[in-house]
matplotlib code that plots the C-alpha trace (Angstrom):
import matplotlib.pyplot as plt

x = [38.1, 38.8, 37.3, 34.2, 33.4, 34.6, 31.6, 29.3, 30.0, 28.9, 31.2, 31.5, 34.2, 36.1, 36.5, 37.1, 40.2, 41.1, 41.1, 43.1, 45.7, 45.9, 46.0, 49.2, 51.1, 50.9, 51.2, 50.7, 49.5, 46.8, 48.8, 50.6, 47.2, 45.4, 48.3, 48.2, 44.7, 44.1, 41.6, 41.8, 43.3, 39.8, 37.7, 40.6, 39.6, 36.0, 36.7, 38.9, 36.5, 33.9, 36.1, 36.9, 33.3, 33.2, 36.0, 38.2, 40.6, 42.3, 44.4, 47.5, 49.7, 53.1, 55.0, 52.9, 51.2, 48.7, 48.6, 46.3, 46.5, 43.6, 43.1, 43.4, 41.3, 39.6, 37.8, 35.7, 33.8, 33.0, 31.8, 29.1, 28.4, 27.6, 25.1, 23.4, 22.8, 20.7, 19.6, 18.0, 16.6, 15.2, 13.4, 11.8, 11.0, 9.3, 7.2, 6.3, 4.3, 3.5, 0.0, -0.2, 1.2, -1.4, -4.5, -3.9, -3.0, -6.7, -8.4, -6.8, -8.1, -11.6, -11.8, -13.0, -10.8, -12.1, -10.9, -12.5, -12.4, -13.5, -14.5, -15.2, -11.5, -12.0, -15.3, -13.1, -10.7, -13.6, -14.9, -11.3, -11.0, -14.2, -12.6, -10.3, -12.6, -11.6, -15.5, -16.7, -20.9, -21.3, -24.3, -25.2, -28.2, -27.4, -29.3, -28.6, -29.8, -27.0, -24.6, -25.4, -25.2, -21.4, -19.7, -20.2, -21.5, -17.6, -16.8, -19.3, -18.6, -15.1, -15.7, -18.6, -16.0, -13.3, -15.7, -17.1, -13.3, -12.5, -15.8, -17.4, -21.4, -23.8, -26.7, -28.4, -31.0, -31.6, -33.7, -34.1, -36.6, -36.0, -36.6, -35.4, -31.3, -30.5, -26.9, -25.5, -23.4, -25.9, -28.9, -31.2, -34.4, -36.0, -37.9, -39.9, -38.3, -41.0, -41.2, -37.6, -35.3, -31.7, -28.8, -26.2, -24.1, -23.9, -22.0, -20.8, -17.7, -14.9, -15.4, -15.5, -18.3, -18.6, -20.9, -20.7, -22.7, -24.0, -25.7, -24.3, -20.5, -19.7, -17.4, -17.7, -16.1, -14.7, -15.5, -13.1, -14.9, -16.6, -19.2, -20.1, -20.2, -21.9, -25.0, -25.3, -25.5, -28.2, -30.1, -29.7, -31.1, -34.2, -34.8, -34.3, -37.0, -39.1, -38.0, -39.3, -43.2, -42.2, -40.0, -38.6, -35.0, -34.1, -30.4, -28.7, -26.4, -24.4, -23.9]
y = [12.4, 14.0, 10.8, 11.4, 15.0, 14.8, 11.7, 14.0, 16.4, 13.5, 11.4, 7.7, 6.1, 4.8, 8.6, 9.7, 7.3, 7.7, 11.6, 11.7, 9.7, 11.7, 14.7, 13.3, 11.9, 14.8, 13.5, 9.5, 6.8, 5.2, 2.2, 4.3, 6.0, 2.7, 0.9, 4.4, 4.2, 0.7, 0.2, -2.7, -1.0, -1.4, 0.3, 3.0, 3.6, 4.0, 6.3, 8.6, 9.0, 9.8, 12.1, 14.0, 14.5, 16.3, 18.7, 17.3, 15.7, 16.3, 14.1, 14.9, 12.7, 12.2, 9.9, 7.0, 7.0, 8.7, 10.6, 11.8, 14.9, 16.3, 19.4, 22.0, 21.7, 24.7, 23.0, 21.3, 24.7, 24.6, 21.5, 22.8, 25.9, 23.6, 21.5, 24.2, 25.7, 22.4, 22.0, 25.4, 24.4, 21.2, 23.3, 25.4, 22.7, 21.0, 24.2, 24.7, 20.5, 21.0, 22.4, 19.7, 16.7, 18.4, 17.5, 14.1, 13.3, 15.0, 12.9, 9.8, 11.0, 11.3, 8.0, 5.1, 2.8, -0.6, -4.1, -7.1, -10.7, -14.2, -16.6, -16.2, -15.6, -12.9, -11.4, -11.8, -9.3, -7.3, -7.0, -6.6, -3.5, -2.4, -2.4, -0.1, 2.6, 6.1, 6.4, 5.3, 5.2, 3.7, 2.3, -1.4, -3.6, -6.9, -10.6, -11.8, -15.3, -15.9, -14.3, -16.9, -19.1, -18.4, -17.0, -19.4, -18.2, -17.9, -16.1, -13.5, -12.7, -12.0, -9.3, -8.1, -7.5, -6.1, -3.5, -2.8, -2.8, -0.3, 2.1, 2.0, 1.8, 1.1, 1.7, -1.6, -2.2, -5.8, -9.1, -12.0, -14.8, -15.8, -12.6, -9.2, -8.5, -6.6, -4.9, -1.7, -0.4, -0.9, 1.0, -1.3, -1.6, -4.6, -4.9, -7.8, -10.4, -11.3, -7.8, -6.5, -10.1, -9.2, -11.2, -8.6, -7.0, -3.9, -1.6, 2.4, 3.5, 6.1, 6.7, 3.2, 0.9, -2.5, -5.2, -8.9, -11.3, -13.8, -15.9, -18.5, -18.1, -15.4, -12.8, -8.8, -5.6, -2.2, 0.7, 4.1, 7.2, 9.8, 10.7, 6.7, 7.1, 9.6, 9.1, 5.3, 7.2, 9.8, 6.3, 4.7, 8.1, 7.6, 3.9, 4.0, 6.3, 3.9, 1.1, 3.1, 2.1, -1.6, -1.6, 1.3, 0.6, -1.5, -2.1, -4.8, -8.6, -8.9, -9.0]
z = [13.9, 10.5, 8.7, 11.0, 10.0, 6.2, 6.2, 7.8, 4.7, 2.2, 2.1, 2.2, 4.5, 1.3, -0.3, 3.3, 3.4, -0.5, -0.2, 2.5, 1.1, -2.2, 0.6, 2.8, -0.6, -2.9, -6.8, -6.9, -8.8, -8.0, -6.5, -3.8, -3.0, -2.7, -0.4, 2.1, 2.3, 2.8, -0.2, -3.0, -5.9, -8.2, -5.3, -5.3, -8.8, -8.3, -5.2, -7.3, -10.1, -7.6, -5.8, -9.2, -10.1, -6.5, -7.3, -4.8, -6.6, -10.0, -12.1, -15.1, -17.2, -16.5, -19.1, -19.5, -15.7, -14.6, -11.4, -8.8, -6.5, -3.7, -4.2, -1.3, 1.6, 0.8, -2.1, 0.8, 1.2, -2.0, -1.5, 1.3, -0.7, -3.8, -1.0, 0.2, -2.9, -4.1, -0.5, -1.2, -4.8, -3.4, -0.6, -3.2, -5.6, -2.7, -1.5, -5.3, -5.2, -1.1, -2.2, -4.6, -2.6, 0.6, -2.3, -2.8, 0.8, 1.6, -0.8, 0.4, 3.7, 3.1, 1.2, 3.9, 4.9, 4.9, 6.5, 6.0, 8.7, 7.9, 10.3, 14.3, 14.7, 12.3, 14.6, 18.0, 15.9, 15.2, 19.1, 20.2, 17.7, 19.0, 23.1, 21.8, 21.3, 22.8, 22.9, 26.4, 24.3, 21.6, 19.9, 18.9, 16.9, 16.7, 17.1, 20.6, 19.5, 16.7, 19.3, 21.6, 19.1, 18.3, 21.4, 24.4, 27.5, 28.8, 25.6, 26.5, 29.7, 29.4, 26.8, 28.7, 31.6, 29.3, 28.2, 31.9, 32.8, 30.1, 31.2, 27.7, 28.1, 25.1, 23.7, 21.7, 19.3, 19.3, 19.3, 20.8, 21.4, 25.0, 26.8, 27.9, 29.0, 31.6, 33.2, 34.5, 31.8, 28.6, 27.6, 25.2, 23.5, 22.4, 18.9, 17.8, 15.9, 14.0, 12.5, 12.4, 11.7, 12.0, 10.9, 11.3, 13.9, 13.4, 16.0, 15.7, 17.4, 16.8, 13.4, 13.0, 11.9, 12.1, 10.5, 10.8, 9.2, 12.3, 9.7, 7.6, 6.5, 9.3, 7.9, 8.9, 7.9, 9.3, 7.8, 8.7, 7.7, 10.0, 7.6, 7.7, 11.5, 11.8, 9.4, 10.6, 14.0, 12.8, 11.4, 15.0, 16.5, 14.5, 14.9, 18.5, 18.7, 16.6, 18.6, 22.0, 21.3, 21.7, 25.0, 26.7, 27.0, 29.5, 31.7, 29.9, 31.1, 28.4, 24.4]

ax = plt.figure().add_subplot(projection="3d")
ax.plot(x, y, z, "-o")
ax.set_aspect("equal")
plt.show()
């Protein structure tokens, strides 16, 4: 028990033992203090010095050995008092850089964060980011022909459920050559492919958004930042407007 709380005072298990020693024997060398505290004679050394920088133990010359005593326990106070005094300048130094240290971790805030994917494995980690959302509406463009054209018609319908599952409707911008989509949980508009090609996914969420390339090598990247999110949102407000005059939105299958 008294090797438990002199550790929680700072010190190691080793000066625990040492000092106690030197505090039981009274005058020794460092021999005697070693073999009572059941430390190699080298450690017992390093202890010692360690010990003596502290203020707990103090050393004289008698003849030609050198011996070691603890000093009273009362020098353990002293110990505390010395702790709390640079406890307290530590706690001052650190409220003097707390405005500074609050700067930079606001400017790292506001820059985005960006991750990038490669290959489909890399766009399944996109959509699986995106059915995280908190948001339960988010907003979409994309090319449902070069979806088709990498998720499989299996592929499609599980993450449609997972999204149904999870409650998260949408709102779409998006083309496609075979006809108009339809299901309960999305809101879309279709725009003429022949005007408005589009080879990228594009979908807003959180403060999130994401872009995928659907054509060619596919690779796509996320893009933390609210100010991001919420002028790409702003951009989607006005282009679904424009995208109105060709087909009011419709109730959507699947993405």
């Amino acid at each position: 028990m008294l090797e438990r709380e002199l550790q929680k005072l700072g010190l190691s298990e080793k000066e625990t033992k040492v000092y106690l020693a030197s505090l039981e024997l009274g005058p020794s060398v460092v021999q005697v203090i070693a073999r009572r505290a059941g430390v190699n004679r080298a450690t017992t050394y390093v202890m010692i010095e360690s010990l003596i920088k502290r203020g707990l133990v103090s050393s004289f010359e008698k003849g030609k050995k050198r011996f070691f005593t603890a000093e009273p326990p009362e020098q353990l106070l002293s110990l505390i008092r010395k702790q709390e005094t640079e406890i307290k300048e530590r706690v001052k130094g650190l409220e003097e850089i707390l405005p500074e240290l609050k700067a930079i971790s606001a400017l790292a805030e506001e820059k985005p964060r960006v991750r990038f994917y490669e290959g489909k494995e890399g766009i399944k980690a996109i959509r699986e980011d995106f059915l995280r959302t908190k948001d339960r509406r988010i907003e979409t463009i994309y090319s449902a022909d070069f979806i088709r054209g990498i998720f499989t018609d299996e592929e499609r319908k599980d993450f449609v459920e997972k999204r149904m599952k999870k409650g998260i409707k949408v709102r779409s911008i998006y083309t496609f050559e075979e006809g108009i989509l339809s299901d309960k949980t999305a809101t879309r508009c279709k725009i003429p492919i022949e005007k408005f090609p589009l080879f990228c996914d594009i979908i807003m969420y959180d403060n999130n958004i994401a872009i995928t390339s659907l054509k060619g090598k596919l690779f796509g990247i996320i893009i933390e930042s609210k100010e991001f999110a919420d002028t790409m949102r702003s951009i989607f407000e006005l282009a679904w407007k424009a995208a109105e005059k060709y087909q009011s939105s419709e109730k959507t299958q699947e993405k």
